[in-house]
C-alpha positions in Angstrom: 0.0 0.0 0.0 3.0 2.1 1.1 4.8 1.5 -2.4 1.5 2.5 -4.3 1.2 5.6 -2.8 4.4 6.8 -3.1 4.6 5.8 -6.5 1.0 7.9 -7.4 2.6 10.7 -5.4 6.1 10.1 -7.3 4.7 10.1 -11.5 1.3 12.7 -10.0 3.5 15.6 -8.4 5.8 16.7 -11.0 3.2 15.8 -13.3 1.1 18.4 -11.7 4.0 20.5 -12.0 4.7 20.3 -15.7 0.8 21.0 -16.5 0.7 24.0 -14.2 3.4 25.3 -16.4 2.1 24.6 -19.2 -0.8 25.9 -18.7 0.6 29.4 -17.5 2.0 29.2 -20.9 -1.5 29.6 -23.2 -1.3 33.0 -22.5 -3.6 35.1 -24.5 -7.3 32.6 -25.0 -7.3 29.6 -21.9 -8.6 26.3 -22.9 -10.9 25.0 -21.5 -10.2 23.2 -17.9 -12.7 19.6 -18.6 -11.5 20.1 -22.5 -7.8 19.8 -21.0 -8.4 17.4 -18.4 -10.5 14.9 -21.1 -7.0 15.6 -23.3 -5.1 14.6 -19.9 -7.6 11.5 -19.2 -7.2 10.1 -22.6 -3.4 9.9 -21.8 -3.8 8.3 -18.6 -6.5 6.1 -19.2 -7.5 4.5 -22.3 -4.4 5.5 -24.4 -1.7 4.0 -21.5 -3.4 0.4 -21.2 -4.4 0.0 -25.1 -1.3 0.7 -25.6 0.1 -1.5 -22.7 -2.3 -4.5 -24.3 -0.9 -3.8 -27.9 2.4 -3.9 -26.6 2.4 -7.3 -25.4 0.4 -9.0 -28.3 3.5 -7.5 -30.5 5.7 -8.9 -28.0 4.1 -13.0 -28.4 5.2 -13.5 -32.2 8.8 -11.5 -31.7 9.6 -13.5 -28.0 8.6 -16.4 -30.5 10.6 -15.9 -33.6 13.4 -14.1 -31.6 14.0 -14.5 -27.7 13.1 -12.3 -24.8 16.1 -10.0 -26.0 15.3 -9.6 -29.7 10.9 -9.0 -28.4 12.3 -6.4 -25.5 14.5 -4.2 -27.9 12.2 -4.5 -30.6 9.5 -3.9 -28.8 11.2 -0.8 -27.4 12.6 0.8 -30.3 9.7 0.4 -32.7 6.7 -1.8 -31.5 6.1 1.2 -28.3 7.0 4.1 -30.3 4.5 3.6 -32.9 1.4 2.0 -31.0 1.7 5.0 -28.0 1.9 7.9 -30.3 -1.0 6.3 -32.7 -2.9 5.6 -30.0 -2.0 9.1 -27.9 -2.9 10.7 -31.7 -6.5 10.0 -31.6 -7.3 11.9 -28.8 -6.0 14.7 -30.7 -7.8 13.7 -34.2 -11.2 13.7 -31.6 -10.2 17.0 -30.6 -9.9 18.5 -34.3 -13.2 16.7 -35.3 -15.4 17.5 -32.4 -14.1 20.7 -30.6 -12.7 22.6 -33.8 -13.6 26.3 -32.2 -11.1 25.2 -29.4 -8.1 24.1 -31.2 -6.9 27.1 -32.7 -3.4 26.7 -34.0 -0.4 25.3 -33.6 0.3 26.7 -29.4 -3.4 24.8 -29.1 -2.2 21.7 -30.1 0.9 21.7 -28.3 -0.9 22.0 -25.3 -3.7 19.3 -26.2 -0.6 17.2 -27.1 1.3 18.0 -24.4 -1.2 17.5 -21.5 -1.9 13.7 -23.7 1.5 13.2 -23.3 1.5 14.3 -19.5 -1.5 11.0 -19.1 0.5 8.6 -20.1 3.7 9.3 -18.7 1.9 9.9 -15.3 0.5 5.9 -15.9 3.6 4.7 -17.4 5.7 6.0 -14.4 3.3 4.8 -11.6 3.6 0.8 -13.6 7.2 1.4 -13.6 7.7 2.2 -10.6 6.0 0.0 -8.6 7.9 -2.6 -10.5 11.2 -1.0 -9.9 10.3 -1.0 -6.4 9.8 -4.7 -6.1 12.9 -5.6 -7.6 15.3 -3.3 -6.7 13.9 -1.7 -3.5 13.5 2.0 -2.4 17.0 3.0 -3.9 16.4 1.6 -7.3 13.2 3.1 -7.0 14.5 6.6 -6.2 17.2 6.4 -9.0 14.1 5.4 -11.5 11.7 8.3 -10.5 15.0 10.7 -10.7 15.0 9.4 -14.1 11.4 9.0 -15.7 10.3 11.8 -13.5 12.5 14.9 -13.5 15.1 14.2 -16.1 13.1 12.3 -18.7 10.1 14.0 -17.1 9.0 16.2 -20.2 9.6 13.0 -22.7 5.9 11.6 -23.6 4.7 15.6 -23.6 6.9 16.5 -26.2 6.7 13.3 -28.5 3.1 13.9 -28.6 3.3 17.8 -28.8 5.0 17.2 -32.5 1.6 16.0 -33.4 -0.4 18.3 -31.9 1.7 21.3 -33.8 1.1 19.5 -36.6 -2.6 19.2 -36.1 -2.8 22.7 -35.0 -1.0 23.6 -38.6 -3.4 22.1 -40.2 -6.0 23.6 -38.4 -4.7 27.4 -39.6 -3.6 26.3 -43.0 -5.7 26.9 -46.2 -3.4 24.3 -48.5 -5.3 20.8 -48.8 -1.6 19.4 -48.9 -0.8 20.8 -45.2 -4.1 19.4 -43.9 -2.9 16.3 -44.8 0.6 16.3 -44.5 0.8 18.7 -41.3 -0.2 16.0 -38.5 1.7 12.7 -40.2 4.9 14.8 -40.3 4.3 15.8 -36.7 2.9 12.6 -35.9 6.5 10.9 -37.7 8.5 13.4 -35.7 7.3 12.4 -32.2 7.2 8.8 -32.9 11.1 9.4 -34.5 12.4 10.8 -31.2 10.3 8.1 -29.0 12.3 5.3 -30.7 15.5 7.8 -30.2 15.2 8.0 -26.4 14.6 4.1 -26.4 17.3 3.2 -28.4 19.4 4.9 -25.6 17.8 3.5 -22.8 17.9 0.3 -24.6 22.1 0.3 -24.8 22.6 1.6 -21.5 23.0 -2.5 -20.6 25.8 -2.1 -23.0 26.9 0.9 -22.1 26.0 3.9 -19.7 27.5 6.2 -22.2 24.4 5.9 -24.7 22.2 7.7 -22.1 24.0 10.1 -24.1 21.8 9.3 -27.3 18.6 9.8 -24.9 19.6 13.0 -23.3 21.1 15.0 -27.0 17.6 13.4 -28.2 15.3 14.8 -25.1 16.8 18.2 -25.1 17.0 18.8 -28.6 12.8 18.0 -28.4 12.5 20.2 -25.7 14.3 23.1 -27.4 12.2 22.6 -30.9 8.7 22.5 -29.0 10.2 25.4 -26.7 11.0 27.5 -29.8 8.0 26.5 -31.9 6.0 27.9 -28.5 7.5 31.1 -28.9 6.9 31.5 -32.3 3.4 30.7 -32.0 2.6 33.2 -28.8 4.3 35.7 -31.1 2.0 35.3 -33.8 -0.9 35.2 -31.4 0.3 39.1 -30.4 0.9 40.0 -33.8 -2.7 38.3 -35.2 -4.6 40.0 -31.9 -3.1 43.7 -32.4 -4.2 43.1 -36.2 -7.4 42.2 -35.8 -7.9 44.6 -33.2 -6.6 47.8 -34.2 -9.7 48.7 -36.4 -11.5 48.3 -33.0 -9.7 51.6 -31.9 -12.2 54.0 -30.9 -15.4 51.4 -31.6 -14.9 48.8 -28.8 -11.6 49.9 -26.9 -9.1 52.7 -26.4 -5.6 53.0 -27.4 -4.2 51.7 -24.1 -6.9 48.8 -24.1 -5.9 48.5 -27.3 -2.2 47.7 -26.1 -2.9 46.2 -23.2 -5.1 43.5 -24.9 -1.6 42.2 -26.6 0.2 41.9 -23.3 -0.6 38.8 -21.0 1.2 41.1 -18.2 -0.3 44.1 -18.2 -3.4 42.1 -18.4 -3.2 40.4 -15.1 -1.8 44.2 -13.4 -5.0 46.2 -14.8 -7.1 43.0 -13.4 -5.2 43.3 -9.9 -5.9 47.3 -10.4 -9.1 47.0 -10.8 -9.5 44.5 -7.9 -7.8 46.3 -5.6 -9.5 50.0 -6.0 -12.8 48.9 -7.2 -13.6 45.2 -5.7 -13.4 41.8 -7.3 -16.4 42.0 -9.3 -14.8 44.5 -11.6 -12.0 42.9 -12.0 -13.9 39.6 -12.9 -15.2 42.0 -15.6 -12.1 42.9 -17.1 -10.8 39.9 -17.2 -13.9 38.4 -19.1 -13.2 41.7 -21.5 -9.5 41.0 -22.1 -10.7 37.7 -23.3 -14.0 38.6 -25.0 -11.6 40.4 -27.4 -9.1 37.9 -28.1 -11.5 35.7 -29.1 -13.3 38.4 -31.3 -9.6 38.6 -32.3 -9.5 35.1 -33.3 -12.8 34.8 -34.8 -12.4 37.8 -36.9 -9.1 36.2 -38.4 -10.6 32.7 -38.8 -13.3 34.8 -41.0 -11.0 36.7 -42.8 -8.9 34.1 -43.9 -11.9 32.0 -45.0 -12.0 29.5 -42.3 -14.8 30.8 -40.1 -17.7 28.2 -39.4 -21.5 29.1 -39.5 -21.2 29.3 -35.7 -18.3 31.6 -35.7 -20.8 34.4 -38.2 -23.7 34.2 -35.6 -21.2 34.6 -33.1 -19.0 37.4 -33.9 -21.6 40.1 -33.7 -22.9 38.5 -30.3 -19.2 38.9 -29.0 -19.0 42.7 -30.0 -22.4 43.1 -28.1 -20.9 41.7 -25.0 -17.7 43.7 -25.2 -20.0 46.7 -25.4 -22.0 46.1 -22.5 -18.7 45.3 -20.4 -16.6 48.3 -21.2 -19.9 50.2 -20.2 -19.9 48.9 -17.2 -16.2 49.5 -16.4 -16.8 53.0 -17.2 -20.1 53.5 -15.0 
């Protein structure tokens, strides 16, 4: 009972970390909390033991033909890769098919990849660990959840965060060649550094020195997603003060105007506002500061041609509510 616990608290905690971060890091339009946590559950649940049946059905015919040694490197290198990025996939191909308005672009699905990827390492660990534990004891267990937890502790995130660029590409694109392409590529990608990281675990019986291949692998992943994240906030602030500026004058100010492209000077009129007038007006301009990036986003979706029937009824219902807010910020 002991082991278990420590073991949920060992993969949950700096699990809970990594989404907390993560989702400081959607800046600008918040998904929505169940939509993240279904993305999160998919991961954990239903994705992590298909994946863990799949696994071992693969594993019969290659232990057969091959040996415990030729089924467990296989099985690592390509057999895992491919089944748990497939199967962590779908929850994103759900996501694109059922819940287009939420999935944006490319930052969106990083973070519905990402927090897929969160799931299943937070399953994968807790199995892993328990089972390290049993074998080894508490020390080998300590060593393990260094490992899978804090040093390889972004690994399953990232993989599946390839995709979800990819998806979210897609998703902003207008070429019938990206839509397609867009997710295999990322999809390809994640599964290509998967089997990288495996490899090196894989030949660390043979040598300790191919952690190396895991760790070049893991950071080089990290820094990509990293740098596509910036990229894609950037282009959030640049599409929000375009769509916006011919707002001047109509729905907002100038300095509402710049303030609506800074996630910081956001949250300090919000604590203003709090502060001097109570936190009813400040739950007010928050909901403002996101009623406009969202007429923001809308307004590009429409312009560029990709705006759903729901998105034309909605637009005009959007700029009513801004309206009605600002007026009462001002009473």
């Amino acid at each position: 009972m002991t082991t278990a616990l420590v073991a949920v608290l060992g993969g949950l905690l700096p699990t809970l970390v990594y989404v907390l971060l993560l989702w400081w890091l959607d800046r600008y339009e918040k998904e929505p909390v169940w939509l993240l946590a279904t993305a999160f559950f998919w991961g954990a649940v239903p994705a992590a033991l298909l994946s863990l049946v799949l696994e071992l059905l693969l594993d019969m015919p290659l232990s057969a033909w091959g040996g415990e040694g030729v089924a467990s490197s296989v099985g690592a290198v390509i057999s895992a890769p491919l089944v748990e990025e497939s199967l962590k996939g779908i929850a994103l191909i759900g996501l694109v098919l059922v819940f287009r308005r939420e999935f944006d672009d490319v930052l969106d699905g990083i973070i519905y990849g990402a927090l897929v990827g969160f799931g299943f390492a937070m399953t994968e660990n807790y199995f892993y660990l328990v089972d390290e534990f049993y074998a080894g004891g508490w020390d080998s267990f300590g060593t393990l959840a260094f490992f899978r937890t804090i040093l390889f502790g972004l690994n399953h995130a990232f993989f599946t965060a390839f995709a979800g660029a990819g998806f979210g590409l897609a998703r902003t694109s207008s070429s019938k060649a990206v839509k397609i392409l867009a997710p295999i590529v990322g999809l390809l990608i994640g599964i290509g550094f998967h089997a990288l990281h495996n490899l090196g675990a894989t030949l660390t019986s043979a040598t300790i020195l191919s952690l190396g291949i895991s760790l070049i692998a893991n950071a080089g992943g990290v820094l990509i997603i990293v740098a596509i994240l910036v990229l894609s906030l950037r282009q959030e602030k640049r599409m929000i003060a375009e769509e916006l500026r011919p707002e001047i004058g109509i729905l907002l100010t100038v300095d509402e105007y710049h303030t609506a492209q800074s996630p910081v000077q956001r949250m300090k009129v919000r604590r203003r506002a709090v502060s001097s007038v109570g936190l009813a007006r400040g739950r007010n301009v928050g909901q403002f500061y996101n009623l406009l990036t969202e007429l923001a986003f809308r307004t590009h979706r429409y312009r560029n041609g990709r705006a759903s029937a729901k998105d034309l009824r909605v637009i005009p219902l959007i700029r009513e509510r801004i309206a009605r807010l600002r007026a009462q910020m001002t009473a």
